[in-house]
C-alpha positions in Angstrom: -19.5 0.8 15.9 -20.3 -1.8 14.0 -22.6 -4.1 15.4 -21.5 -7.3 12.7 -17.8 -6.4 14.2 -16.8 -5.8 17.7 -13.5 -4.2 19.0 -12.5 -7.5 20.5 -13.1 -9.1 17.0 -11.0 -6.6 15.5 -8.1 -6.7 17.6 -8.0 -11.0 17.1 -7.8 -10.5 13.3 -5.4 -8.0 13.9 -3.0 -10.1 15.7 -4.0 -13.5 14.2 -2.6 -11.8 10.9 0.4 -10.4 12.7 0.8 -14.0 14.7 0.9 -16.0 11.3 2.8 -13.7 8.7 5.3 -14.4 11.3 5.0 -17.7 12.1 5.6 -18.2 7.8 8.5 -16.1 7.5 10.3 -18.5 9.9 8.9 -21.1 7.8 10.3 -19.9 5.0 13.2 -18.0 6.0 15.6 -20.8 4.8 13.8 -21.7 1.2 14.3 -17.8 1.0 17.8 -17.2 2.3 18.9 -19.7 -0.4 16.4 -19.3 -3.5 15.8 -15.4 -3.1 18.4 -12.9 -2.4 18.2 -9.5 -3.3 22.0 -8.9 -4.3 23.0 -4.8 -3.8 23.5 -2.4 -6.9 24.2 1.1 -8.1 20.5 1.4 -7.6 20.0 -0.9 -3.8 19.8 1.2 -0.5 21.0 -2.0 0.9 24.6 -3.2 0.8 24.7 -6.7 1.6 22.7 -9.6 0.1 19.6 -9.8 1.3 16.7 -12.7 1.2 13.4 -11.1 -0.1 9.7 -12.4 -0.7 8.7 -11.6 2.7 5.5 -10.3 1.0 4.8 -13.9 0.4 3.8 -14.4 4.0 2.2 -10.7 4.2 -0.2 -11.4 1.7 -0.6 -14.9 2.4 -1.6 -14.2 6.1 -3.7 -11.3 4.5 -5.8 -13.6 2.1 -5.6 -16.7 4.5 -6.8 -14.7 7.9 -9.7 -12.5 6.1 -10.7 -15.5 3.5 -11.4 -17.2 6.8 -13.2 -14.5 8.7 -15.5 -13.7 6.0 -16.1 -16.9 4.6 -17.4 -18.4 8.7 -19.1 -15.3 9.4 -20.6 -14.9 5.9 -19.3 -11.6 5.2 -20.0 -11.3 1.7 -23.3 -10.8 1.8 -24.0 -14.2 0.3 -22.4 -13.4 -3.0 -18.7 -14.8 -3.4 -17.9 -13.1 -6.9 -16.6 -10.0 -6.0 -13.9 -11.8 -3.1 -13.3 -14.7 -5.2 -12.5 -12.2 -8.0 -10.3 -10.2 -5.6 -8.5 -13.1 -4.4 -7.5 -14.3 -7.9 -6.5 -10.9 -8.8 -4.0 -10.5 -5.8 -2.6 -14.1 -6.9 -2.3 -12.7 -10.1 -0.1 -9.6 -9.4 1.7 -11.6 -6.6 2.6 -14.0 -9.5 4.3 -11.5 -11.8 6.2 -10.1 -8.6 7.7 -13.3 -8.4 9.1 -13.8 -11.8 10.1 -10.1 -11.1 12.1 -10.9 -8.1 13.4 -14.2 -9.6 14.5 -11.8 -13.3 13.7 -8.6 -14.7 10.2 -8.8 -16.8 9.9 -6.7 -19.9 7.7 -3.8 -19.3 5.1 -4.6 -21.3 3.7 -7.9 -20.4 4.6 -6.9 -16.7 1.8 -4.1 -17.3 -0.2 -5.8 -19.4 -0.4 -8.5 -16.5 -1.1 -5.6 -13.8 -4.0 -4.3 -15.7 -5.2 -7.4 -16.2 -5.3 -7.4 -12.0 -6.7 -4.4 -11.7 -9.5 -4.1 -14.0 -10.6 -7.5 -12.4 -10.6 -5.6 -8.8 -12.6 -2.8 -10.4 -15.1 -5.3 -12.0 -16.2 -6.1 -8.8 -17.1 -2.2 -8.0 -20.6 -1.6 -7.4 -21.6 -0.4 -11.2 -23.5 3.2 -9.0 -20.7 3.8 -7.5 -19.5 7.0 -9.4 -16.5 9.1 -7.9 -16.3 11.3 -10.6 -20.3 11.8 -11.9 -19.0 14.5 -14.3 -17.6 12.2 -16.4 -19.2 9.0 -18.4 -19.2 5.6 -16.3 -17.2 3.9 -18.9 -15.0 7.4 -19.0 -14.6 7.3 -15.5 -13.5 3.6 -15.0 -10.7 3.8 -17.9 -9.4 6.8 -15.6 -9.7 4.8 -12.5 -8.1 1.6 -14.5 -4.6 4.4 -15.7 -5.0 5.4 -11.8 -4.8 2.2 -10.0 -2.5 0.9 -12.3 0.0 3.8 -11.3 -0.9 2.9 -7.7 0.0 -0.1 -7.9 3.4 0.4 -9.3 4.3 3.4 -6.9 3.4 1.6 -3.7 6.2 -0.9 -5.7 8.6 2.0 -6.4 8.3 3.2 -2.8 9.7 -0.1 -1.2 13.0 0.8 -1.3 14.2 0.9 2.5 13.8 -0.6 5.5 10.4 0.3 7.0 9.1 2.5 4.6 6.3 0.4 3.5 5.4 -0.4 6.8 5.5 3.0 7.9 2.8 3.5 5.1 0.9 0.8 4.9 0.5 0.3 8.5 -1.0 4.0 9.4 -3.2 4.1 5.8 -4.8 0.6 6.5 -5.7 1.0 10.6 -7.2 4.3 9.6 -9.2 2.4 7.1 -10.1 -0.2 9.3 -11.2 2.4 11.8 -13.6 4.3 9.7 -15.2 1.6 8.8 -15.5 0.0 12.6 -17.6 3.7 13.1 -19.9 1.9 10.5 -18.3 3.9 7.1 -17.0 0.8 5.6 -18.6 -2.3 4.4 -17.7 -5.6 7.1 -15.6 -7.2 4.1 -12.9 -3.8 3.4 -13.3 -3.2 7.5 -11.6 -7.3 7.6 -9.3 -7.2 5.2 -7.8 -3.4 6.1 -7.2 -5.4 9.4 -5.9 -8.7 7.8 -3.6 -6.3 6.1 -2.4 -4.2 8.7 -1.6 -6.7 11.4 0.4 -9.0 8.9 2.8 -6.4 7.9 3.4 -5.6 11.7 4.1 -9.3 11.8 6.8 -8.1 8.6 8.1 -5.7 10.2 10.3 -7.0 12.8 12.3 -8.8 10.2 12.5 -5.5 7.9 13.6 -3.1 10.8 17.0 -1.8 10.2 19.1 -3.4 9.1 16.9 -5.6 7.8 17.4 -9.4 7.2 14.2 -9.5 5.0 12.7 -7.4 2.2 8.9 -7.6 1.0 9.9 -8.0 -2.6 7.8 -7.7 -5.6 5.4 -10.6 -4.9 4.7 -8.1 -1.6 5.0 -4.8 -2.7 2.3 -5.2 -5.9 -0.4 -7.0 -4.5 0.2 -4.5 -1.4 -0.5 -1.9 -3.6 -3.8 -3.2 -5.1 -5.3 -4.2 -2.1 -4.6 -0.8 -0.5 -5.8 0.8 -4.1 -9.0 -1.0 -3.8 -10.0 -0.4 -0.3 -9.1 3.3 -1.0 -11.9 3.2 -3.9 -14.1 1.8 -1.7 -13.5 4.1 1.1 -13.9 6.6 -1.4 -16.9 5.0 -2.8 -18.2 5.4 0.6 -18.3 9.4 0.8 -14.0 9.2 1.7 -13.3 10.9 -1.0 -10.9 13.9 0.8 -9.8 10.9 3.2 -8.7 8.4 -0.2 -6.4 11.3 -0.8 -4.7 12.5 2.1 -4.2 8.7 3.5 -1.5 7.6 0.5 -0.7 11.6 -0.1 3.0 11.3 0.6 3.1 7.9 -1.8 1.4 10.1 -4.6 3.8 13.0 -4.1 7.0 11.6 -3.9 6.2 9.1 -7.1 4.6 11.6 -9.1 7.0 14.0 -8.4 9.5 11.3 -9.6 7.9 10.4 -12.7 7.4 14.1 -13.8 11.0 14.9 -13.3 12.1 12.3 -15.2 10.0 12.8 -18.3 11.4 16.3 -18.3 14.4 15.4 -18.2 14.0 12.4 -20.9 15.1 9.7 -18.9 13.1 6.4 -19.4 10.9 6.0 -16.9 10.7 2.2 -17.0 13.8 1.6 -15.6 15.4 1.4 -12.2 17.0 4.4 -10.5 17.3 6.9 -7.2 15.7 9.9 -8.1 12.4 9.4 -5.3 13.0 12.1 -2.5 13.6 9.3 0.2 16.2 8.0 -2.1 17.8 11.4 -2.5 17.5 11.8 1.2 19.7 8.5 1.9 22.2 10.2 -0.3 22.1 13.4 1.4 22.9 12.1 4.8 19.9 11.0 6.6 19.8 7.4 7.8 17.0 4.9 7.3 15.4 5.6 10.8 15.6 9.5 10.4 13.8 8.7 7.1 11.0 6.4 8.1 10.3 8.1 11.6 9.3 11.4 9.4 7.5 9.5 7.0 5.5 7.7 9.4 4.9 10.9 11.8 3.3 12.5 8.5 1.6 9.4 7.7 0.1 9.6 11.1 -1.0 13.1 11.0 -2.3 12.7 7.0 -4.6 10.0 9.1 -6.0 12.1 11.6 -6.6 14.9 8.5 -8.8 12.2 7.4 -10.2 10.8 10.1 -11.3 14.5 10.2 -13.2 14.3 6.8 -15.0 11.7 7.9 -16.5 12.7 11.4 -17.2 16.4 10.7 -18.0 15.7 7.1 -18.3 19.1 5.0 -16.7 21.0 2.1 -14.6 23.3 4.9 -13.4 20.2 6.3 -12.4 18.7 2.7 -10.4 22.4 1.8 -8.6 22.4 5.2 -7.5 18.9 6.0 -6.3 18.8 1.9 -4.6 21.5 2.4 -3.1 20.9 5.8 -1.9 17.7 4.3 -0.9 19.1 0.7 2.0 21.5 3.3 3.1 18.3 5.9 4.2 16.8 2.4 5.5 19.2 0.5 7.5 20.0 3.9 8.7 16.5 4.3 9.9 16.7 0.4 11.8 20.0 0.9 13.8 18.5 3.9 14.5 15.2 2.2 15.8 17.1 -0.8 17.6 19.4 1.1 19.0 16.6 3.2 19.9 16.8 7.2 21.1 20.2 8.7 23.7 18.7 11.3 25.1 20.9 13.9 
């Protein structure tokens, strides 16, 4: 491991992040159950009003917790541009999920305002690191700009019932976290993968079923573009295979979505319940029959990538890719099919 961070330092960000997202959703669990509810509609998997905004005290333990660590422990290798850059970018995208969750935003400043984010995070990219060397760096970094973009807003598409986002966010960011402990990662992802982790486990024991908080938008997007950008690291890093099979079941079920609705001309901007999980509710399988298999896959996309990364070669890529191409595409065929009850 790491020598710059120990186990035992790991495990207290871990749980000082859990400890204090929290400690502020009780804070603000009454500014929310009166200012912020999430009222049900055609489109809600929920039924009753419900507050949301816990993602204010996810990311604000995030940010808080890691801004801390790194800035005692001088984690940034004496150059505070690229987290200062980071940190206004998350504020950023946190901001336009709150006038999201407060009323609808038009689509067009709401993506103009998420590039805007994202091309910030990707400014602060090392300018050799190169995923894609076939291409022209400036080529390259538009793609990667259209990419995270659509990261960004499927991580926000996915957060439509209880758990789910923890179920993802949870498994993608330990295994993260983990890599980079085996000395993979820089100390600065390696803190903020566990900052991130540990304050949506504090989340999720207001979000279990039936919940009596949701993330909202001001969680769900900056959730998104921190996981986007540790993901480019980690693939920046030699991850490449493991950047894809951590969020694989994210990109399937979205990109599934949004290719079956441009076939079917059906504006993609707008609200709806064509994602698999979604379909799956209607079908017949609760929430927890829905997040357990998520999460089981999840866990078993990790160890497919925790694979890449210790027994690094092209076999390894092919097999754990493929291995984790089926688990999905299995999970998708039974949530489209829906439960087979005896």
């Amino acid at each position: 491991m790491q020598d710059s961070l120990t186990a035992f330092a790991a495990l207290a960000i871990l749980l000082a992040a859990a400890v204090f997202s929290a400690v502020l959703i009780l804070a603000l669990g009454p500014w929310l159950a009166r200012y912020a509810v999430a009222k049900p509609n055609a489109r809600s998997s929920h039924k009753a009003p419900t507050p949301q905004g816990g993602g204010i005290a996810v990311i604000g333990a995030t940010l808080i917790v890691s801004g801390t660590v790194l800035f005692i422990f001088g984690r940034a290798n004496g150059d505070l541009w690229p987290p200062l850059v980071i940190l206004a970018a998350v504020l950023l995208i946190a901001g336009v999920g709150v006038m999201a969750d407060r009323r609808p935003i038009a689509p067009a400043p709401r993506l103009v305002l998420q590039t805007l984010a994202v091309a910030a995070v990707l400014a602060t990219l090392p300018p050799e690191l190169r995923l894609l060397p076939i291409l022209p760096w400036w080529g390259e970094r538009i793609l990667l700009l259209v990419g995270a973009v659509w990261f960004v807003n499927l991580v926000n598409f996915m957060d439509g019932i209880d758990w789910l986002t923890v179920a993802e966010v949870v498994p993608i960011a330990a295994t993260i976290a983990v890599i980079g402990l085996f000395g993979k990662m820089q100390p600065a992802a390696i803190v903020v993968s566990l900052a991130l982790c540990g304050a949506t486990i504090g989340f999720a024991f207001f979000n279990r079923p039936i919940a009596k908080l949701f993330l909202g938008d001001v969680g769900s997007l900056p959730i998104g573009l921190l996981l986007g950008w540790l993901l480019l690291v980690l693939a920046g890093n030699g991850g490449r295979a493991a950047a894809i099979l951590l969020p694989l079941y994210y990109l399937a079920d979205s990109t599934i979505t949004l290719l079956r609705r441009v076939v079917n001309r059906e504006p993609v901007w707008r609200a709806h319940r064509s994602h698999f999980y979604q379909r799956a509710t209607d079908r017949g399988f609760t929430v927890l029959e829905i997040v357990a298999r998520v999460f089981i896959v999840n866990v078993a996309l990790a160890g497919l990538a925790l694979a890449t990364i210790f027994v690094p070669s092209r076999m390894t890529d092919i097999a754990a890719i493929s291995a984790g191409a089926v688990l999905v595409a299995s999970l998708l065929v039974v949530f489209a099919r829906g439960p087979r009850r005896s």
